[in-house]
DOPA-834146 format. One record per residue (C-alpha): residue number from 1; residue in one letter; chain; x, y, z. Coordinates in steps of 0.001 Angstrom, whole numbers, plus 500000, padded with zeros to 6 digits. Layout:
DOPA-834146
{NUM; A; A; {X; Y; Z}}
...
//
This chain:
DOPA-834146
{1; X; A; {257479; 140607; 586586}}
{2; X; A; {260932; 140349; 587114}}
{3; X; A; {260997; 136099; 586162}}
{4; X; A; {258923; 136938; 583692}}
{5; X; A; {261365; 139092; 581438}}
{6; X; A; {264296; 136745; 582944}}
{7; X; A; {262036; 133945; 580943}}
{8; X; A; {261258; 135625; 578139}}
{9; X; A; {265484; 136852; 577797}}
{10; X; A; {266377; 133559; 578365}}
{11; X; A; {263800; 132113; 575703}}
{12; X; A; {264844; 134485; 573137}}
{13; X; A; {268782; 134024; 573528}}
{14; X; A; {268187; 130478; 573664}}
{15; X; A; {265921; 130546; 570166}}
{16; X; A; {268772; 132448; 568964}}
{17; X; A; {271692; 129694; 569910}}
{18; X; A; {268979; 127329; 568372}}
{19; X; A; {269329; 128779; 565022}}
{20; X; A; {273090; 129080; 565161}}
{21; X; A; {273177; 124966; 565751}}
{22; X; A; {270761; 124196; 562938}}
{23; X; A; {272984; 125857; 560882}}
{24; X; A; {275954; 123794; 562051}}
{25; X; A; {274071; 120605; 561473}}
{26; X; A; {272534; 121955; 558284}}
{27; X; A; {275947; 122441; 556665}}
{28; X; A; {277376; 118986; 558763}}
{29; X; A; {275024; 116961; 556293}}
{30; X; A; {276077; 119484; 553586}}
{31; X; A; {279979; 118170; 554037}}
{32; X; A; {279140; 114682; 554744}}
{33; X; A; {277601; 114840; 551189}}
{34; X; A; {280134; 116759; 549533}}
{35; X; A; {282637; 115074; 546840}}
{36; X; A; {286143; 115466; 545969}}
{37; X; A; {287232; 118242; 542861}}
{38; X; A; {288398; 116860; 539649}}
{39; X; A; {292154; 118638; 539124}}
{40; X; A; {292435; 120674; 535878}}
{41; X; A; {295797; 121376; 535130}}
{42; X; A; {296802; 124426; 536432}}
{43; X; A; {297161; 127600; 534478}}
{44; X; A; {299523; 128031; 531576}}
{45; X; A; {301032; 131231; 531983}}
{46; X; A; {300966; 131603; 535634}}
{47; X; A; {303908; 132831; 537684}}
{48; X; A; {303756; 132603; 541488}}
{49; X; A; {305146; 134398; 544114}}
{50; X; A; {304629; 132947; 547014}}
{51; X; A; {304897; 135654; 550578}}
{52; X; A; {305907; 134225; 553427}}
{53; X; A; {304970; 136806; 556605}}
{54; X; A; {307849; 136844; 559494}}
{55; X; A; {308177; 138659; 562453}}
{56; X; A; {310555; 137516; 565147}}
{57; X; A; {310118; 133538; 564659}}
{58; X; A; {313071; 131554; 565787}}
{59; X; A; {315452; 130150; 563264}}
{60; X; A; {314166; 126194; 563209}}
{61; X; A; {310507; 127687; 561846}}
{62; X; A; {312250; 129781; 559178}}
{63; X; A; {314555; 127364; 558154}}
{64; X; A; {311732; 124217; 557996}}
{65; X; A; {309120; 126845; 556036}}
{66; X; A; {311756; 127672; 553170}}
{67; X; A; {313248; 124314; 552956}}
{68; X; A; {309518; 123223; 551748}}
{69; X; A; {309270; 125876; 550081}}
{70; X; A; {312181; 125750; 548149}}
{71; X; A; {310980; 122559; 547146}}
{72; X; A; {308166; 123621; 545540}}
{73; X; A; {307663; 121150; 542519}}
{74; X; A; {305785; 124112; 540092}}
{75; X; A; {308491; 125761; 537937}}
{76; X; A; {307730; 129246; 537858}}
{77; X; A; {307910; 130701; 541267}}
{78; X; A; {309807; 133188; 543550}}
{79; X; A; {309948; 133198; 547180}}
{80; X; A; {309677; 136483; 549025}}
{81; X; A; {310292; 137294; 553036}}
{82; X; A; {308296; 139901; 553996}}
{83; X; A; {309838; 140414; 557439}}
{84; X; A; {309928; 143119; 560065}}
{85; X; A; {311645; 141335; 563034}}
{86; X; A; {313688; 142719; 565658}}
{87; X; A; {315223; 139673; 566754}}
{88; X; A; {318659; 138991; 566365}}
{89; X; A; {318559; 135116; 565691}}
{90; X; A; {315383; 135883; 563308}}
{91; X; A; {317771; 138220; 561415}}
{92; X; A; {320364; 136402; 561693}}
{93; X; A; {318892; 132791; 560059}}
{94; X; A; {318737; 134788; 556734}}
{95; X; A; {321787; 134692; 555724}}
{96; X; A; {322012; 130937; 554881}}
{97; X; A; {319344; 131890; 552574}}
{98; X; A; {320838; 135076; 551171}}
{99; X; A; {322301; 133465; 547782}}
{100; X; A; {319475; 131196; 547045}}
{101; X; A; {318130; 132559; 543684}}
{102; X; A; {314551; 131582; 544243}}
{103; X; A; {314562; 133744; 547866}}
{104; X; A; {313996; 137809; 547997}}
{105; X; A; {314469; 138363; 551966}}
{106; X; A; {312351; 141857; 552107}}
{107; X; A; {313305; 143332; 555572}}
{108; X; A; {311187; 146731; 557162}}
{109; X; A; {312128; 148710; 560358}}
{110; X; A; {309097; 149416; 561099}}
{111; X; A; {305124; 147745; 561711}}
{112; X; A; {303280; 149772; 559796}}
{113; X; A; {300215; 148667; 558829}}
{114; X; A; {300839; 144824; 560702}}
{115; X; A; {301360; 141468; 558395}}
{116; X; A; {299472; 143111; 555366}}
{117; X; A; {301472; 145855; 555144}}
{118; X; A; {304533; 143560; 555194}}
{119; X; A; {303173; 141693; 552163}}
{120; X; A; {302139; 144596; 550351}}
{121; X; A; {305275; 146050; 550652}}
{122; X; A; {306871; 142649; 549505}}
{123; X; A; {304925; 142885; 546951}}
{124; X; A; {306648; 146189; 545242}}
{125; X; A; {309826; 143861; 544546}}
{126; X; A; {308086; 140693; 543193}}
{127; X; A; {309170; 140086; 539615}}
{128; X; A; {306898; 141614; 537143}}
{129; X; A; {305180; 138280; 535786}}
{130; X; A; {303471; 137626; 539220}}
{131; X; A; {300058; 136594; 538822}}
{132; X; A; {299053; 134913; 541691}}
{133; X; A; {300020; 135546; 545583}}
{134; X; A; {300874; 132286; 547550}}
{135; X; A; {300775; 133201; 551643}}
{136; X; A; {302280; 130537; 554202}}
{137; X; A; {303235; 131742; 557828}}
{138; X; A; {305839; 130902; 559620}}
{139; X; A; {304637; 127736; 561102}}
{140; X; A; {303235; 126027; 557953}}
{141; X; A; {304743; 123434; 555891}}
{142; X; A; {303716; 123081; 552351}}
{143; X; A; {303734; 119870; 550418}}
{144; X; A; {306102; 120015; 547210}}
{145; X; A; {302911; 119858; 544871}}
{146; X; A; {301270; 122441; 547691}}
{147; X; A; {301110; 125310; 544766}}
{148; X; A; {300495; 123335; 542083}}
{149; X; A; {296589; 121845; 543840}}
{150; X; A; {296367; 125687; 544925}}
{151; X; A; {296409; 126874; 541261}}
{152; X; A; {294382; 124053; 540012}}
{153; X; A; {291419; 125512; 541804}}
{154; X; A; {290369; 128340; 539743}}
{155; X; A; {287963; 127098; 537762}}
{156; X; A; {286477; 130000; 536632}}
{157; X; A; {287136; 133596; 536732}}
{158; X; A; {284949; 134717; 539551}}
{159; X; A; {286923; 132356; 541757}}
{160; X; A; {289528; 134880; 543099}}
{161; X; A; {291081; 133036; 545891}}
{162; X; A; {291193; 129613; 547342}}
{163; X; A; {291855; 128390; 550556}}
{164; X; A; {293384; 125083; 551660}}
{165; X; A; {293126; 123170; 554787}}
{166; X; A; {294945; 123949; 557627}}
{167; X; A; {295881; 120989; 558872}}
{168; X; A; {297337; 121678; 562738}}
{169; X; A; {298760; 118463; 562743}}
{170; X; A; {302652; 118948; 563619}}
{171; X; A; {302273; 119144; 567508}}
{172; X; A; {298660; 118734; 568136}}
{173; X; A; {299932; 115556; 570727}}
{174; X; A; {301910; 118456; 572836}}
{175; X; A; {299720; 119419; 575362}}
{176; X; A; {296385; 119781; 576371}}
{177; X; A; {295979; 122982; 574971}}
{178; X; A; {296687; 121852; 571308}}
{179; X; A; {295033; 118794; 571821}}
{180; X; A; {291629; 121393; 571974}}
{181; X; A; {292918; 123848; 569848}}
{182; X; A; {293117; 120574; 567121}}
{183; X; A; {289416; 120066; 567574}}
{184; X; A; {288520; 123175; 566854}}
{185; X; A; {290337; 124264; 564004}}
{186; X; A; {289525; 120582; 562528}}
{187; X; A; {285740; 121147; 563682}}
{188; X; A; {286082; 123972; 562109}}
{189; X; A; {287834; 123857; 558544}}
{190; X; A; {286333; 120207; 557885}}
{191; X; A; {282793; 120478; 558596}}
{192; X; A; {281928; 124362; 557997}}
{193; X; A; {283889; 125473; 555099}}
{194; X; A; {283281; 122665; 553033}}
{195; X; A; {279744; 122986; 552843}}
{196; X; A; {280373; 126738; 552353}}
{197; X; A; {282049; 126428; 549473}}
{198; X; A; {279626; 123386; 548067}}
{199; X; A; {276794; 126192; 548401}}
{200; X; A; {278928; 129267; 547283}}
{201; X; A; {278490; 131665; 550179}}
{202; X; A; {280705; 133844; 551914}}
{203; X; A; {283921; 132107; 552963}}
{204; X; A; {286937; 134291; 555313}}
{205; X; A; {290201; 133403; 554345}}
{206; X; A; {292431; 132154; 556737}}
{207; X; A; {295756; 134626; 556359}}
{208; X; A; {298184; 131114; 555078}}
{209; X; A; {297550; 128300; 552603}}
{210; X; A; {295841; 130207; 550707}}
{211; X; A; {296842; 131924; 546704}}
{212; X; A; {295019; 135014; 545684}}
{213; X; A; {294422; 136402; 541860}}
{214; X; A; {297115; 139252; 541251}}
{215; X; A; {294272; 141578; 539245}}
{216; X; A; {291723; 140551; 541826}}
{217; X; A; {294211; 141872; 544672}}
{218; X; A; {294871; 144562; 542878}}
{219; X; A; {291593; 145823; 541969}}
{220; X; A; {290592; 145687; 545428}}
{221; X; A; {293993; 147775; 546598}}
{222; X; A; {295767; 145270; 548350}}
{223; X; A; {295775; 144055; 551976}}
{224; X; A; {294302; 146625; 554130}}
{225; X; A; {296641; 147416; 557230}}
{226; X; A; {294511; 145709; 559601}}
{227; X; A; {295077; 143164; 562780}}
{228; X; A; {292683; 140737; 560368}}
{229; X; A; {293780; 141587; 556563}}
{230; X; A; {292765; 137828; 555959}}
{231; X; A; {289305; 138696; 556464}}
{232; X; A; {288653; 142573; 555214}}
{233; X; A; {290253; 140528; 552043}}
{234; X; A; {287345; 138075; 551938}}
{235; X; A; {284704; 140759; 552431}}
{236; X; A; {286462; 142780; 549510}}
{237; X; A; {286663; 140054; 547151}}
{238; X; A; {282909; 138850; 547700}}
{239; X; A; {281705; 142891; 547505}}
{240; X; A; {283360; 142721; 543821}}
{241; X; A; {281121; 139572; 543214}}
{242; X; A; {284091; 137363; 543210}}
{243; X; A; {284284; 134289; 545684}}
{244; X; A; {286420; 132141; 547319}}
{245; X; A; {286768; 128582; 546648}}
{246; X; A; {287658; 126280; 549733}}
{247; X; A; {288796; 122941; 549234}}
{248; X; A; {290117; 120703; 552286}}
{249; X; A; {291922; 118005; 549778}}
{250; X; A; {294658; 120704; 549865}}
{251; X; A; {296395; 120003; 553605}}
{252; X; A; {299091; 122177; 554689}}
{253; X; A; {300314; 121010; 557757}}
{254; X; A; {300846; 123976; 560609}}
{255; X; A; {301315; 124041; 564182}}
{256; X; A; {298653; 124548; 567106}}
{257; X; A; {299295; 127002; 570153}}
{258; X; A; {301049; 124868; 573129}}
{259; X; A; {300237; 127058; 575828}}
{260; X; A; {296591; 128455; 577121}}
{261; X; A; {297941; 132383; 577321}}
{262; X; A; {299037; 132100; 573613}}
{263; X; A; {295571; 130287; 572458}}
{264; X; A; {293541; 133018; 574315}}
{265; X; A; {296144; 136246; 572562}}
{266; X; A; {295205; 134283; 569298}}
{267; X; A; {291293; 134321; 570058}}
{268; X; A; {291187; 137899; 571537}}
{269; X; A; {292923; 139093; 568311}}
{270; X; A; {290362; 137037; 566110}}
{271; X; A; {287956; 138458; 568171}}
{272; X; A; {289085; 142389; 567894}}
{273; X; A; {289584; 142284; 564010}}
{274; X; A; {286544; 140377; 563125}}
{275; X; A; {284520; 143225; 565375}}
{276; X; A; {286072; 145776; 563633}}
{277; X; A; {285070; 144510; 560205}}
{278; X; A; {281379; 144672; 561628}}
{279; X; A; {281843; 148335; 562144}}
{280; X; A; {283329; 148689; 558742}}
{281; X; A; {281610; 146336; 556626}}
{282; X; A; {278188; 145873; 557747}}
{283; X; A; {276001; 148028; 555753}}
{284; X; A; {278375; 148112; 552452}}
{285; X; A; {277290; 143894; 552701}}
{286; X; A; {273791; 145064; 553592}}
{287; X; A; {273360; 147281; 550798}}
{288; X; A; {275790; 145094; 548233}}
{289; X; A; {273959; 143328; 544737}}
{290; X; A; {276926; 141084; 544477}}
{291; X; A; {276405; 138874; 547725}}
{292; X; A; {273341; 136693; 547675}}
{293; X; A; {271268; 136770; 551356}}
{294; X; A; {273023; 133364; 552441}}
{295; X; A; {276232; 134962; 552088}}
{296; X; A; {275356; 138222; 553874}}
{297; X; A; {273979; 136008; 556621}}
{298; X; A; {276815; 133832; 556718}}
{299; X; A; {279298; 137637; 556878}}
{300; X; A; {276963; 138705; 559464}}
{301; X; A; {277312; 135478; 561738}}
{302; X; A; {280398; 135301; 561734}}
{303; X; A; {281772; 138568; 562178}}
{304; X; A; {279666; 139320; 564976}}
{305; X; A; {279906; 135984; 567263}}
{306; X; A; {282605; 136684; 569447}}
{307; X; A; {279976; 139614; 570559}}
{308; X; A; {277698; 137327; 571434}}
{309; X; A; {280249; 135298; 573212}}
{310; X; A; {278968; 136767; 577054}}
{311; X; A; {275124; 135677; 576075}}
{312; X; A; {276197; 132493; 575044}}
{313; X; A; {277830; 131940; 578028}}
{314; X; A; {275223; 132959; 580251}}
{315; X; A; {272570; 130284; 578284}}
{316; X; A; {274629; 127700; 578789}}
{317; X; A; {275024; 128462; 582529}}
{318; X; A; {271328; 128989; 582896}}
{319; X; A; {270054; 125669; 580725}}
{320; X; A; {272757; 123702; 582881}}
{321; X; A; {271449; 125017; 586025}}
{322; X; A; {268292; 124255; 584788}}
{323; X; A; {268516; 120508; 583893}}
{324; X; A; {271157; 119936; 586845}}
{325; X; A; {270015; 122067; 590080}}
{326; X; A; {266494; 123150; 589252}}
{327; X; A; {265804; 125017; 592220}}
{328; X; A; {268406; 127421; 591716}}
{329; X; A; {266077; 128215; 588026}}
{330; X; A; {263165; 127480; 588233}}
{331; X; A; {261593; 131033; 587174}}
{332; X; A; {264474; 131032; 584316}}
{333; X; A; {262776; 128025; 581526}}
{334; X; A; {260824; 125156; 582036}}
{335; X; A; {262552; 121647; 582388}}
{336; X; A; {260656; 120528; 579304}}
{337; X; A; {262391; 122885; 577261}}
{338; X; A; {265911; 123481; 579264}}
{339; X; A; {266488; 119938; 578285}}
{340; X; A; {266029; 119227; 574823}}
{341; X; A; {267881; 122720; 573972}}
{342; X; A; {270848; 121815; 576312}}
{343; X; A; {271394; 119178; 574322}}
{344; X; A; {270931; 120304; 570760}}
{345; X; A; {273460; 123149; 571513}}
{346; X; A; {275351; 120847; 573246}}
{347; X; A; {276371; 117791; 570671}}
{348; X; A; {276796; 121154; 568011}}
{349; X; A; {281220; 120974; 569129}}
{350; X; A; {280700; 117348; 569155}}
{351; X; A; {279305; 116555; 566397}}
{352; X; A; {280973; 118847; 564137}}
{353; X; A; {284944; 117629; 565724}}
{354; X; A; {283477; 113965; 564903}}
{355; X; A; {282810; 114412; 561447}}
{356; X; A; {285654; 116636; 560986}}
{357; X; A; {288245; 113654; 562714}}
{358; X; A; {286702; 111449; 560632}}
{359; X; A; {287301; 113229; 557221}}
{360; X; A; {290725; 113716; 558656}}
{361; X; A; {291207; 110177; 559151}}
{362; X; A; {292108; 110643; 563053}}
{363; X; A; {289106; 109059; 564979}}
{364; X; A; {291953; 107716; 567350}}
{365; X; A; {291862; 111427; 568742}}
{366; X; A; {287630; 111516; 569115}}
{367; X; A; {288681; 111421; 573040}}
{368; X; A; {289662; 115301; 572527}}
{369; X; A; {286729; 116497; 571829}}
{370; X; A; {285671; 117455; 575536}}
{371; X; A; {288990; 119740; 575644}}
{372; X; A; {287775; 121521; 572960}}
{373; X; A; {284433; 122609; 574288}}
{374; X; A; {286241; 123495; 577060}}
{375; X; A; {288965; 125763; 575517}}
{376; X; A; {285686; 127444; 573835}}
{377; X; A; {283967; 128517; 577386}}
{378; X; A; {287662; 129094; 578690}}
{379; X; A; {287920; 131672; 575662}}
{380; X; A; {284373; 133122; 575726}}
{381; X; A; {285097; 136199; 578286}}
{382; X; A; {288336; 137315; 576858}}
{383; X; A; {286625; 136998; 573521}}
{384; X; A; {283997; 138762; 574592}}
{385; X; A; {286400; 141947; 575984}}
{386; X; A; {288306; 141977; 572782}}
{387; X; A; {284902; 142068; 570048}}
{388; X; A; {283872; 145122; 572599}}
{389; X; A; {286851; 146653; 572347}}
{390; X; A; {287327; 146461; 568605}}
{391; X; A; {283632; 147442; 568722}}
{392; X; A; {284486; 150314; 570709}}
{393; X; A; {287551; 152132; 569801}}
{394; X; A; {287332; 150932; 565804}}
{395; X; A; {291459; 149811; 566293}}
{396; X; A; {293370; 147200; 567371}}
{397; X; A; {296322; 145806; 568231}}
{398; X; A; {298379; 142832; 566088}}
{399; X; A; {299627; 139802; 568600}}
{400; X; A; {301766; 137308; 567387}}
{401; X; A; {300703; 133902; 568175}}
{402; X; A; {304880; 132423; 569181}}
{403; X; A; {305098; 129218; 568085}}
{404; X; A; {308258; 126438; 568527}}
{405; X; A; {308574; 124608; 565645}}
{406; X; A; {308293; 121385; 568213}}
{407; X; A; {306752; 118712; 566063}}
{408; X; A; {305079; 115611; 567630}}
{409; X; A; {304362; 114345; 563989}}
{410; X; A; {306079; 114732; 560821}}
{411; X; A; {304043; 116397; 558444}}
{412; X; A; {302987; 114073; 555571}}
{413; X; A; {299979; 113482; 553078}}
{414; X; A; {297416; 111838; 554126}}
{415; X; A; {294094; 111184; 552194}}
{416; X; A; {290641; 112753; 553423}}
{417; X; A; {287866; 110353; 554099}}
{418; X; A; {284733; 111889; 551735}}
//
C-alpha cells in the first residue's frame, strides 16, 4: 500500500513538472519565432519623470546611474531620487548632484511602505506635466536613447506599461555566482517573456527598466507598499484590462549578485512577495472578465512556484535515484518512465539559457549553463521557507540585494539575434 501511494505521488508531481516544461518549450518555439517591433515615434506631448529607488548604495552606483541618466537624449524629462538611506557616504554623494537642474534628490527618514512607498512619495514633487513614470535601480545603466525605445512602445492605449530587458551584463564574469545568476535571468527574460508578450498574456514587471502610464498608475492608486510592488502592479494593471508590453530590443545593462548569501536574500524575497500576492490576488484573477484563461494561468504559475519549490525538489531527487541507483527506487516509478521525464524536465534550464545566449549574442558563455541549474536547486529550500512564510503570516520583509558597482564589462549596445 504504502509504494503504491509513494507511486501514484510521485506520478502525479511528476505529470505536474511535465506540464510546467511543455510550457517552457511551447513558448521557446514561440520566441524563436518572434520578430523585432517597428519604432513609432514616441509620443508628442509626453513628459517623463524618470524615479530612481535608493537606499544605502555606495557612491560609485549613484554616481554611474545619474551620469546615464543625465544623459538621457529625450528632451522633456526630470530626474527624481526617491531615497531613504541611512548611510553616510549614500547621503553624502548627493551633493555633487544638488545643483543639477534636471535632479530632485527626494530624501525620507523613514521605510514606510518599502521601495514603492519611496516612489510614490517621489512622486508628490514631480512636475505637474508628468505623464509617464521611468524606474531604474541603483545598479542599472540606461542607454542615452533608453527612454526614448521605452516610450515608443505604446502602441495602443491598453498597453499601460512596458518592460525592457534586463540585461545583467556588467559583472556577470565576477564569480561563479553571477556567472548562474546570468543564465537565469537571460533564460529567463529572453525566452519566456518574449513569447508572453507575442501572445498577450499576463506579464510581471520587473521593478527597473521599465515606464508606466501616469493615468494608468493613477487609476490603480499607485504602488502598493509591498516587498514586491513590481508585481501587485502587474496584477493591477491586467485586472483593469490593460497589459504590459515586453520587448527585449530595449537592453538596460544591470549588475548580477556576486556572492551566493546575496543571490539566495534576493530569491527568498521574490519568493515571500510573489506568495503573498497569491493570498491577495488569487480569486479577484479567478473571478476577473478582463484577463483571458492563458493569462490567469500564466498569474497562477507563476505566483505560486516558489511553493512548489520542496516538490520539485523531491522529483528530481526521486527520478535521479531512479535512472542512477535503481535499487534505492524501485517501488517509487518505473525505469521506462523515470527516464524519459528526467530528461524532458531536465534540458527545460538548458534549453531555455541556450536560446536565450543566443538571442543575446553570448554563446561564448553556453559553458554556464550547468551553474545555473545548480544555483536553482541551491535556492529551492530557502525559496521554499520564504513562499510559506509569506503564505503564512500575509507580510514580509524588504531585503536589499547590495551590489558593487564592479564591472567586468562596460555596458554597451549590442544587437539581439531574432
Amino acid at each position: 500500500m504504502a509504494n503504491s501511494a509513494v507511486t501514484i505521488l510521485s506520478l502525479g508531481l511528476s505529470l505536474l513538472f511535465a506540464v510546467y516544461a511543455t510550457r517552457y518549450y511551447a513558448y521557446s518555439i514561440v520566441t524563436l519565432r518572434n520578430w523585432k517591433p517597428i519604432d513609432p515615434p514616441p509620443e508628442e506631448a509626453a513628459f517623463v519623470t524618470i524615479l530612481l529607488p535608493i537606499y544605502n548604495e555606495p557612491a560609485r552606483l549613484i554616481n554611474r546611474l545619474l551620469n546615464a541618466c543625465v544623459g538621457t537624449e529625450f528632451p522633456r524629462y526630470e530626474i527624481i531620487v526617491a531615497d531613504d538611506s541611512n548611510d553616510p557616504e549614500t547621503l553624502l554623494a548627493y551633493n555633487a548632484w544638488k545643483d543639477n537642474p534636471r535632479v530632485k534628490i527626494v530624501h525620507r527618514d523613514t521605510r514606510e511602505g518599502f521601495k514603492g512607498g519611496a516612489m510614490n512619495n517621489a512622486l508628490r514633487y514631480a512636475d505637474p506635466r508628468w505623464t509617464h513614470a521611468v524606474i531604474f535601480d541603483a545598479d542599472y545603466v540606461p542607454m542615452p536613447d533608453t527612454v526614448f525605445q521605452l516610450l515608443s512602445r505604446f502602441e495602443d492605449e491598453k498597453v499601460a506599461a512596458v518592460q525592457g530587458y534586463q540585461h545583467h551584463d556588467l559583472n556577470d564574469s565576477e564569480t561563479w555566482v553571477t556567472r548562474g545568476a546570468r543564465v537565469n535571468y537571460t533564460a529567463w527574460q529572453l525566452t519566456d517573456f518574449p513569447a508572453r508578450s507575442v501572445l498577450k498574456t499576463f506579464i510581471p514587471l520587473g521593478g527597473s527598466a521599465m515606464i508606466v502610464r501616469r493615468k494608468v498608475l493613477e487609476e490603480v492608486e499607485m504602488f502598493s507598499p509591498t516587498i514586491a510592488e513590481d508585481w501587485d502592479l502587474s496584477v493591477k494593471i491586467h485586472l483593469k484590462g490593460y497589459r504590459v508590453l515586453y520587448d527585449d530590443s530595449i537592453r538596460v545593462s544591470a549588475e548580477c549578485p556576486s556572492r551566493l548569501r546575496q543571490w539566495l536574500r534576493q530569491q527568498m524575497r521574490w519568493a515571500e512577495g510573489t506568495t503573498i500576492l497569491f493570498r491577495k490576488y488569487c480569486w479577484k484573477v479567478l473571478k476577473s472578465p478582463n484577463m483571458g484563461v492563458q493569462a490567469k494561468m500564466n498569474y497562477l504559475m507563476d505566483v505560486s512556484i516558489y511553493l512548489q519549490a520542496v516538490p520539485m525538489l523531491l522529483v528530481s531527487i526521486v527520478l535521479a535515484s531512479r535512472v542512477f541507483w535503481p535499487s534505492l527506487t524501485a517501488a517509487a516509478l518505473p525505469y521506462y518512465f523515470a527516464l524519459p521525464l528526467l530528461v524532458y524536465l531536465g534540458a527545460v534550464p538548458f534549453t531555455s539559457g541556450a536560446i536565450g545566449f543566443r538571442r543575446d549574442g553570448a554563446t561564448r558563455k553556453l559553458y554556464w549553463l550547468p551553474l545555473g541549474l545548480l544555483l536553482t536547486y541551491i535556492a529551492m529550500p530557502f525559496a521554499a521557507y520564504s513562499a510559506f512564510k509569506g503564505f503564512v503570516l500575509n507580510k514580509g520583509t524588504f531585503t536589499v540585494t547590495k551590489k558593487t558597482g564592479v564591472e567586468s564589462k562596460v555596458a554597451e549596445p549590442v544587437e539581439l539575434v531574432r
